[in-house]
C-alpha positions as CSV (number, residue, x, y, z in Angstrom):
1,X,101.5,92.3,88.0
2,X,97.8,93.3,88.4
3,X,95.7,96.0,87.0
4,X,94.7,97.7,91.0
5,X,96.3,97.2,93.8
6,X,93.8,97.9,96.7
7,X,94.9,99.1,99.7
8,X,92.0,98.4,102.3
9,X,89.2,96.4,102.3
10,X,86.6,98.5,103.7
11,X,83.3,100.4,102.1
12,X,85.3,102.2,99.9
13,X,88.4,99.1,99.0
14,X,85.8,96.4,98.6
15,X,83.1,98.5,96.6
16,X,85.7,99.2,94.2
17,X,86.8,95.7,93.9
18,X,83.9,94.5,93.6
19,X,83.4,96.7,90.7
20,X,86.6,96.4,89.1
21,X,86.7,93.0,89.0
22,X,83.1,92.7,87.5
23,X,84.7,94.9,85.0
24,X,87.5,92.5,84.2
25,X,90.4,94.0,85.3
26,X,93.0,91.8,87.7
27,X,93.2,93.1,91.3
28,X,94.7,92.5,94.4
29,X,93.6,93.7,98.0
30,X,95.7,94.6,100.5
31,X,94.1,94.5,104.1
32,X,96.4,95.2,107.2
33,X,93.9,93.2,109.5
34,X,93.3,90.0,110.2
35,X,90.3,87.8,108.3
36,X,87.5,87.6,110.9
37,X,84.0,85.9,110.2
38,X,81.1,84.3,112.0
39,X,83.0,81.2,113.2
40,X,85.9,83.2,114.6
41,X,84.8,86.9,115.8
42,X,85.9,86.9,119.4
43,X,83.4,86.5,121.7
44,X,83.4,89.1,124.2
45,X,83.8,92.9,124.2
46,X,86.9,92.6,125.5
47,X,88.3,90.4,123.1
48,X,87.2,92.3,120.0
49,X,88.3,95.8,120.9
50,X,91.6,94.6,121.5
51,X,92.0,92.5,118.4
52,X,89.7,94.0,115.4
53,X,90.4,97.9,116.3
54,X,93.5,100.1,115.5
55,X,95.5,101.2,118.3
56,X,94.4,98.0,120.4
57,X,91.0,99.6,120.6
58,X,91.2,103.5,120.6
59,X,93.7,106.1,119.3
60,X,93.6,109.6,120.5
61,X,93.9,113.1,119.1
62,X,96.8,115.2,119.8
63,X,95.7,116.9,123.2
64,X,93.9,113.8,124.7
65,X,90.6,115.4,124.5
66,X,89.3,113.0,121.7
67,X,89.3,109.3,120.8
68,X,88.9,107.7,117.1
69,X,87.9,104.1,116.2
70,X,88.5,102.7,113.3
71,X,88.2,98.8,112.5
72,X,91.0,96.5,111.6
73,X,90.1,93.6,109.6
74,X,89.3,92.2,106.5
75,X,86.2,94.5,105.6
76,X,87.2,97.0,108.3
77,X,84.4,99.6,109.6
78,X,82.1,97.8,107.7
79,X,82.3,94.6,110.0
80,X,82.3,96.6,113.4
81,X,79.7,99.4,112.5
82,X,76.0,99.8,112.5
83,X,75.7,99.7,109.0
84,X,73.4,102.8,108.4
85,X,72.9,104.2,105.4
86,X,71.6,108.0,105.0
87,X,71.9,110.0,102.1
88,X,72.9,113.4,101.9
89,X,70.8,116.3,101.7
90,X,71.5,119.5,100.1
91,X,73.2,121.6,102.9
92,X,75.8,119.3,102.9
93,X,76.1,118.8,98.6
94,X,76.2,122.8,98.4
95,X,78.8,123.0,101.1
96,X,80.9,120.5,99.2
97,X,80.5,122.3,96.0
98,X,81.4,125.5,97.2
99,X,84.3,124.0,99.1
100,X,86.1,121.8,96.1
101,X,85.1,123.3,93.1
102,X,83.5,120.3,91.9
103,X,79.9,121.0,90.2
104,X,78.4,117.2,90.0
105,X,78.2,117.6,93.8
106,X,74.7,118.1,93.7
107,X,71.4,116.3,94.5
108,X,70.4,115.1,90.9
109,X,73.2,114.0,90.0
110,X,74.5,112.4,92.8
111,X,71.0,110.5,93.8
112,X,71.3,108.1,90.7
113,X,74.0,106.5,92.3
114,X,72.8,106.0,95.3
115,X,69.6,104.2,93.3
116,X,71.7,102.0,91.7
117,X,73.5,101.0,95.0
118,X,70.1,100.6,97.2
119,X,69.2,98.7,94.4
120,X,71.4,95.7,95.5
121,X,71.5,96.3,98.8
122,X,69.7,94.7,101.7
123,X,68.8,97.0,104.1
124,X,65.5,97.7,105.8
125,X,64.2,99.8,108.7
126,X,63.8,98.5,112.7
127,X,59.9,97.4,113.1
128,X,58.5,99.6,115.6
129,X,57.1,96.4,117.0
130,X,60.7,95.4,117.6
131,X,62.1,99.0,119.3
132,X,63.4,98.3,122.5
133,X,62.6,100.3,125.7
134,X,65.6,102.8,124.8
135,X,63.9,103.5,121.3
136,X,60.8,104.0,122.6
137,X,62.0,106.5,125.4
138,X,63.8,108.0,122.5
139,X,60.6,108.6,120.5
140,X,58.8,109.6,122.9
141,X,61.1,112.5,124.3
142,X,61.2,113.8,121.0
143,X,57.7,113.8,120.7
144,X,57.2,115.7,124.0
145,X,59.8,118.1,122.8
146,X,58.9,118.8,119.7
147,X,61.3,117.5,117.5
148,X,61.4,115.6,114.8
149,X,62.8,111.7,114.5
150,X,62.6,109.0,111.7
151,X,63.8,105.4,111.8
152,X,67.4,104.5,110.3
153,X,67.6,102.1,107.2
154,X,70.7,99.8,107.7
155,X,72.5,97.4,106.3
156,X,70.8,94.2,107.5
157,X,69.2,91.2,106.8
158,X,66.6,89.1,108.8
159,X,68.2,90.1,112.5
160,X,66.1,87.7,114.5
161,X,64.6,90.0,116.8
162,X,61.6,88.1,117.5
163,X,64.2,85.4,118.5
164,X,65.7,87.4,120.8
165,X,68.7,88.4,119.1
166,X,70.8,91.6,120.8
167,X,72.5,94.3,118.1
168,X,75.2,95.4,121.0
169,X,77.7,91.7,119.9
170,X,77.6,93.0,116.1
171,X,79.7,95.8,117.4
172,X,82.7,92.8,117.3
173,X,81.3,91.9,114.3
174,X,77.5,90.1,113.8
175,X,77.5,86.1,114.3
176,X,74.6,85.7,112.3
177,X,76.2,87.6,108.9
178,X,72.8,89.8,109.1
179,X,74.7,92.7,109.2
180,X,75.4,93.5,104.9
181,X,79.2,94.0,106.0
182,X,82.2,94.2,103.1
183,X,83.0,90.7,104.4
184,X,79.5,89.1,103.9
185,X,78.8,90.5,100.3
186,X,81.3,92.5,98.4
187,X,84.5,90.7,99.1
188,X,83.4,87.0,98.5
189,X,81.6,88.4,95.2
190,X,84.7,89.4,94.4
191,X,87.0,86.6,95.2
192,X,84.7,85.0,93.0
193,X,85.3,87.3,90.1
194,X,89.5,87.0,90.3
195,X,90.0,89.3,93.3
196,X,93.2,87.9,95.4
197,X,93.7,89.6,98.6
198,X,96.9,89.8,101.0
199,X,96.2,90.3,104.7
200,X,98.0,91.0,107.7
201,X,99.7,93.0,105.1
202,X,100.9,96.7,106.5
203,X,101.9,99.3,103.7
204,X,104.4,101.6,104.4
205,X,105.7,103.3,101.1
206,X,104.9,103.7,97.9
207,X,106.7,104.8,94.5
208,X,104.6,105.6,91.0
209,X,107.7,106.8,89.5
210,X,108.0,104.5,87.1
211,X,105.9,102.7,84.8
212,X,104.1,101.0,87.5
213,X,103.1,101.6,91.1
214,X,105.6,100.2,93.8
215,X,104.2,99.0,97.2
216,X,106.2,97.9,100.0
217,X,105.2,97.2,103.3
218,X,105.7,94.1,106.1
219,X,103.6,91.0,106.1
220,X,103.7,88.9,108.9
221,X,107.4,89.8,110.0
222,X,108.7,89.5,106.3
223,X,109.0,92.2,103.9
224,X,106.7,92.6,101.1
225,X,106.6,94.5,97.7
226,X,103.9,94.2,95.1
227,X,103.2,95.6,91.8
228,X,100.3,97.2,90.0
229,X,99.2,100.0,87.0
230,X,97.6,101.8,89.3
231,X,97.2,101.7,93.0
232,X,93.6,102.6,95.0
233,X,94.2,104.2,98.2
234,X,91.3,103.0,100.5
235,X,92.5,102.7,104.2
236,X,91.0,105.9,105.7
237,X,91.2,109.0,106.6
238,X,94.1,108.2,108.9
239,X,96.0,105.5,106.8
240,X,95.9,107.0,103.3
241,X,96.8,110.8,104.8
242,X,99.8,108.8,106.8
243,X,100.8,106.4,103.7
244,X,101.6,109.8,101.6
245,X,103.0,112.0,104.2
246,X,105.9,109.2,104.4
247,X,106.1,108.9,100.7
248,X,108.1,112.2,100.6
249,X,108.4,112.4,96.9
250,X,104.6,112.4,96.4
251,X,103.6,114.1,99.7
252,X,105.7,117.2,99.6
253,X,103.7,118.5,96.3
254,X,99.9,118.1,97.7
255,X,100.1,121.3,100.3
256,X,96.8,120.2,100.9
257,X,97.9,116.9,102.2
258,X,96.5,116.1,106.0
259,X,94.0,119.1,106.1
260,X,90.2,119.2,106.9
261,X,90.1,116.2,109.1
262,X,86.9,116.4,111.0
263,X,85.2,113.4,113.3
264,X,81.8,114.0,113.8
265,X,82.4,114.7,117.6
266,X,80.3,112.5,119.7
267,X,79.4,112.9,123.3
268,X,77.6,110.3,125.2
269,X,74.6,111.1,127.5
270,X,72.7,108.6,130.0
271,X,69.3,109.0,132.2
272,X,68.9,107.2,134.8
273,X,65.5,105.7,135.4
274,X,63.8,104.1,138.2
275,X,62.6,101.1,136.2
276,X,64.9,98.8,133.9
277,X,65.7,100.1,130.8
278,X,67.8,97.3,129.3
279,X,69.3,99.4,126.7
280,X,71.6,96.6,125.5
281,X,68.5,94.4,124.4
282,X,67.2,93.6,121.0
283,X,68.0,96.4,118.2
284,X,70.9,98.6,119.3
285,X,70.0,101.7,117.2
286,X,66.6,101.9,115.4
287,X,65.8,106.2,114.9
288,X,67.6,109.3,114.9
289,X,66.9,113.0,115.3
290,X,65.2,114.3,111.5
291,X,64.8,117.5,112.4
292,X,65.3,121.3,110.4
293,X,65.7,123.0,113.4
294,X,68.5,120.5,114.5
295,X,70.2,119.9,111.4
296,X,70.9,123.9,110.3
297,X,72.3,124.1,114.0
298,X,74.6,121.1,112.9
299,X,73.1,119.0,115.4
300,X,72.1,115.1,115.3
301,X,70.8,112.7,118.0
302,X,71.1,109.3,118.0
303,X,69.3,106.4,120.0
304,X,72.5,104.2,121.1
305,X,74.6,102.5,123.9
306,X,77.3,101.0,124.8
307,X,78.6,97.5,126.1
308,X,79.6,97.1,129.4
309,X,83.6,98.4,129.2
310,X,83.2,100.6,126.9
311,X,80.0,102.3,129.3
312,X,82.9,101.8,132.3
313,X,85.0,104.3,130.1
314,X,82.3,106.7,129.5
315,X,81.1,107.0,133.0
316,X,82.5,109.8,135.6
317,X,83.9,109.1,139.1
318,X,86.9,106.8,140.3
319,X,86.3,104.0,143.2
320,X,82.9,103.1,144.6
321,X,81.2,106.2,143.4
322,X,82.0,104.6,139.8
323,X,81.1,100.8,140.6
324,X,77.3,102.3,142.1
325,X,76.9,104.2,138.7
326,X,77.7,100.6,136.8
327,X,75.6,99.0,138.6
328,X,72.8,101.3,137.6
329,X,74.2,99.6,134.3
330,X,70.3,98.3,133.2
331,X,68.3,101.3,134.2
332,X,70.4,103.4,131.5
333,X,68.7,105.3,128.5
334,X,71.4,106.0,126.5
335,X,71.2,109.0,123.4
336,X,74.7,110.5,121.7
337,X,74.6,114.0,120.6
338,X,76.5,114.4,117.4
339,X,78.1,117.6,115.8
340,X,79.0,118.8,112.4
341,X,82.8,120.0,113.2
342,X,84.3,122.4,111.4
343,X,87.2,120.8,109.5
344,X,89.8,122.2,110.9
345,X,91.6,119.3,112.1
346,X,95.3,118.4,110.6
347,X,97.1,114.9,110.3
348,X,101.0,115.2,110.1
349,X,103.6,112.4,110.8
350,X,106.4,113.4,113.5
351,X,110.2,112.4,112.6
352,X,109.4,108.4,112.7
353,X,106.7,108.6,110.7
354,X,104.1,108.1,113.7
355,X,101.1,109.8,113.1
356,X,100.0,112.7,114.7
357,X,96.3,113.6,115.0
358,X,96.0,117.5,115.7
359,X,92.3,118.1,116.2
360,X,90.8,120.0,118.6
361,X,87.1,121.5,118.8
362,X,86.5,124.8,117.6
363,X,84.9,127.7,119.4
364,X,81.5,127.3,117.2
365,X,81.8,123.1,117.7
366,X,81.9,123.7,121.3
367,X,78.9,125.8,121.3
368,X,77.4,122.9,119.4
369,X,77.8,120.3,121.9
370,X,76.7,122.8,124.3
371,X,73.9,123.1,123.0
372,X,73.1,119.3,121.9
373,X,73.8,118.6,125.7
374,X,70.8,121.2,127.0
375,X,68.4,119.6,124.2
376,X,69.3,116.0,125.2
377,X,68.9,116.9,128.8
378,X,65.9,118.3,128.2
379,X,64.9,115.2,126.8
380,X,66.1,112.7,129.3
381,X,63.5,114.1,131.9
382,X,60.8,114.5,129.4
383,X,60.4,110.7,129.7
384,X,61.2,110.2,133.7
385,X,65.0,110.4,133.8
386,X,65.6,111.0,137.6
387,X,69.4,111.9,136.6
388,X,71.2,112.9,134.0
389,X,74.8,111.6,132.8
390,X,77.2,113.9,130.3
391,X,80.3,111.6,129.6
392,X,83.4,113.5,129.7
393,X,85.2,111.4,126.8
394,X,84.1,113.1,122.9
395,X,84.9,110.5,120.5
396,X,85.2,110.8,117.0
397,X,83.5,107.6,115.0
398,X,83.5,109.0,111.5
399,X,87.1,109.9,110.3
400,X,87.1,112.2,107.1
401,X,89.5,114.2,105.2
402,X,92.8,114.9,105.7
403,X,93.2,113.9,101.5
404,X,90.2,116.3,100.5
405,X,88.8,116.6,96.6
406,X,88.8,119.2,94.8
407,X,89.3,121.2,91.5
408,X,92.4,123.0,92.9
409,X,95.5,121.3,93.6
410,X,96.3,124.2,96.2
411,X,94.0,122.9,98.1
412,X,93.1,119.6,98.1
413,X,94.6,116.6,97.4
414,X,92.8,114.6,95.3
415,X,91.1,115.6,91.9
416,X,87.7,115.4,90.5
417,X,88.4,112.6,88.7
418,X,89.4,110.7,91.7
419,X,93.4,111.0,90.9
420,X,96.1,112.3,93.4
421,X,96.9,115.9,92.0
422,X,99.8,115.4,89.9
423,X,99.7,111.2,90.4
424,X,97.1,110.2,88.1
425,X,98.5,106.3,89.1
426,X,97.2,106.8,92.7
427,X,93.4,106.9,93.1
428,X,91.6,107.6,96.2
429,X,87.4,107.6,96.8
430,X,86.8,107.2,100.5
431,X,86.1,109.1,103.3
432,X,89.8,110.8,103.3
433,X,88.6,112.6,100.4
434,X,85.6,114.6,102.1
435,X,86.1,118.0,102.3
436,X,84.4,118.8,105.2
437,X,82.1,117.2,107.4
438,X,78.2,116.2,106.3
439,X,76.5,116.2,109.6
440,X,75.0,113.0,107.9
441,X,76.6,109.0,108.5
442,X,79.1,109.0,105.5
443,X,79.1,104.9,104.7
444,X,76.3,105.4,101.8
445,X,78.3,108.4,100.2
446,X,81.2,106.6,100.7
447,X,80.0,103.7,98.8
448,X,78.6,105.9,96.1
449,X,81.6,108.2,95.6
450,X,83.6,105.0,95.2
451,X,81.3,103.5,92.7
452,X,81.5,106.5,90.9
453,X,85.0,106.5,91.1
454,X,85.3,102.5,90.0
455,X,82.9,103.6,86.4
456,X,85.8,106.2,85.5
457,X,88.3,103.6,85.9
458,X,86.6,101.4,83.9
459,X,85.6,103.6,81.4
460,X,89.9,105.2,81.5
């Protein structure tokens, strides 16, 4: 029997192992991916969104209207993402404060742990030197606009840009292990430490009944069932909201359970140009809007793009009108208007325990994108756009809630202290805990809230 059993191996699963093991207690991961690394990440886009993504590449909401991503591997998101890493400001610590109940949501007291963390992280900003033709259109628009823009700090080691090297493949996970992924650094750290870790591994129930925590699932066509003190919930918004909903005992006291899920709605947006572009060379995504006026309208613009399929997806039109747009493919400037969405969504599980994702936009979110889509508009023919592309499809890249913290079991799930209301054997620090959305990339918050979360462990 082990101390944790750790169920995903993502920012929040392999933070916490990381620490708990450093700490000296026994732990085993549970990852319902395959392992994936440099010598074995598929090769083309194709290949990757059908293998290292749920639902064979995209799930959908409810209605159709929206479409979620989430990784599926050993180090999940973490391996497929862009790595950055923003820190909350105080709009959205206040609005978490006054949401849960929970007073050390705050700046001062939360900004020691992210210290600590970017202490031992790698992570650096894009040289200007290095922005590709995309960044530099970005920049410039928002210069000519008014607004204001700052470079991201990622996750990264030495890319190679000066070698040539394109971002756009680390979206199926980077071959060079520049990107600081769960499966480059915390994981093997670990494993090091004592961590074992079970993969290909699906949990389906759970029972802290007893003196222990019971956790079946199916591995590789056989069933499973393991054994811990204590079990850390860390697959998601989606997969920790699911795994309680079908533990009946446990779900049917947390009337809280599957509410505030919000996405981060994203809507994509192209210019066309008359010269190349080449939006898919060098960095992928180097700055973002940093802007008051932008952020208290719960508004964020990114410089980003897409590969080649996932563009095809984007794009409007059916039949030739569609193959002349992709063929415009390299004179693209891509930028994705972001929203902070009211967290109104609900996850719920229908009679065979499927899960159902009931989010739609809100009046006041779709007044948001509305008015992200005029403002990136606006600046798409600031810089020479001769046309101007809204794709149709909203995705939602950031999936939070749906288990939200809080003070009062009424309404949330989990507690301050990073226990289940009522299930102190079942801990939970990820981004299924948010009570609402930031408006800001969550992967640093997650990473602190989880550290936090692995010192009161310890400490217990």
């Amino acid at each position: 029997m082990y101390d944790f059993a750790i169920i995903g191996s993502g920012v929040s699963g392999a933070r916490i192992a990381y620490e708990l093991t450093a700490g000296g207690a026994t732990c085993l991961m549970i990852e319902a991916g395959k392992v994936y690394d440099r010598t074995n990440y598929p090769p083309d886009e194709l290949g990757y969104t059908g293998r290292m993504f749920w639902g064979g590449g995209i799930e959908v909401s409810q209605d159709g209207r929206l479409g979620f991503l989430r990784g599926k591997c050993l180090g999940g998101t973490s391996v497929v993402n862009q790595a950055d890493l923003n820190r909350f400001d105080d709009l959205a610590w206040d609005d978490w404060r006054d949401r849960s109940g929970i007073d050390y949501f705050n700046t001062p007291e939360m900004s020691p742990l992210y210290d600590h963390l970017d202490s031992r992280l790698v992570s650096n900003k894009i040289p200007t030197e290095h922005y590709n033709r995309n960044a530099q259109l970005f920049t410039e628009s928002f210069e000519k606009c008014g607004y204001g823009w700052a470079p991201i700090v990622r996750a990264q080691s030495d890319c190679k840009f000066d070698k040539g090297s394109d971002c756009i493949v680390c979206l199926g996970g980077c071959p060079r292990d520049s990107k600081q992924s769960a499966v480059v650094t915390l994981i093997p750290t670990a494993k090091k430490q004592g961590l074992k870790i079970e993969t290909e591994f699906a949990v389906d129930a759970l029972d802290d009944s007893g003196p222990t925590v019971k956790i079946h699932g199916t591995q590789r066509g056989q069933r499973r069932e393991v054994e811990a003190a204590r079990a850390v919930l860390a697959c998601g918004s989606f997969g920790n909201t699911t795994l309680l909903h079908r533990c009946q005992e446990i779900g049917r006291k947390l009337p809280a359970l599957g509410t505030r899920f919000a996405c981060h709605p994203q809507r994509m947006t192209y210019g066309i140009h008359a010269d190349t572009v080449g939006s898919h060379k060098g960095p992928l995504q180097s700055v973002e809007s940093h802007d008051d006026k932008l952020r208290k309208a719960g508004l964020k613009l990114e410089n980003v793009f897409a590969p080649p399929i996932a563009t095809s997806m984007l794009l409007p039109g059916v039949g030739m009108q569609h193959v002349e747009l992709m063929k415009k493919y390299r004179y693209f400037s891509g930028m994705e208007v972001v929203i902070r969405d009211d967290p109104a969504g609900e996850l719920k599980i229908d009679r065979k325990g499927n899960l159902i994702r009931a989010k739609t936009l809100t009046a006041a979110d779709r007044a948001k994108v509305k008015k992200g889509l005029e403002i990136a508009t606006e600046m798409h023919h600031a810089v020479g756009a001769k046309e101007v592309i809204h794709c149709e499809q909203e995705f939602g890249l950031h999936l939070m809630g749906g288990c939200p913290i809080g003070a009062d079991a009424n309404t949330s799930v989990v507690d301050p202290d990073f226990q289940v209301h009522g299930h102190p054997k079942l801990i939970a620090a990820d981004s299924s805990i948010f009570p609402s959305a930031p408006g800001i990339n969550p992967s640093f918050t997650i990473m602190a809230l989880s550290y936090l979360a692995s010192k009161k462990l310890l400490e217990s």
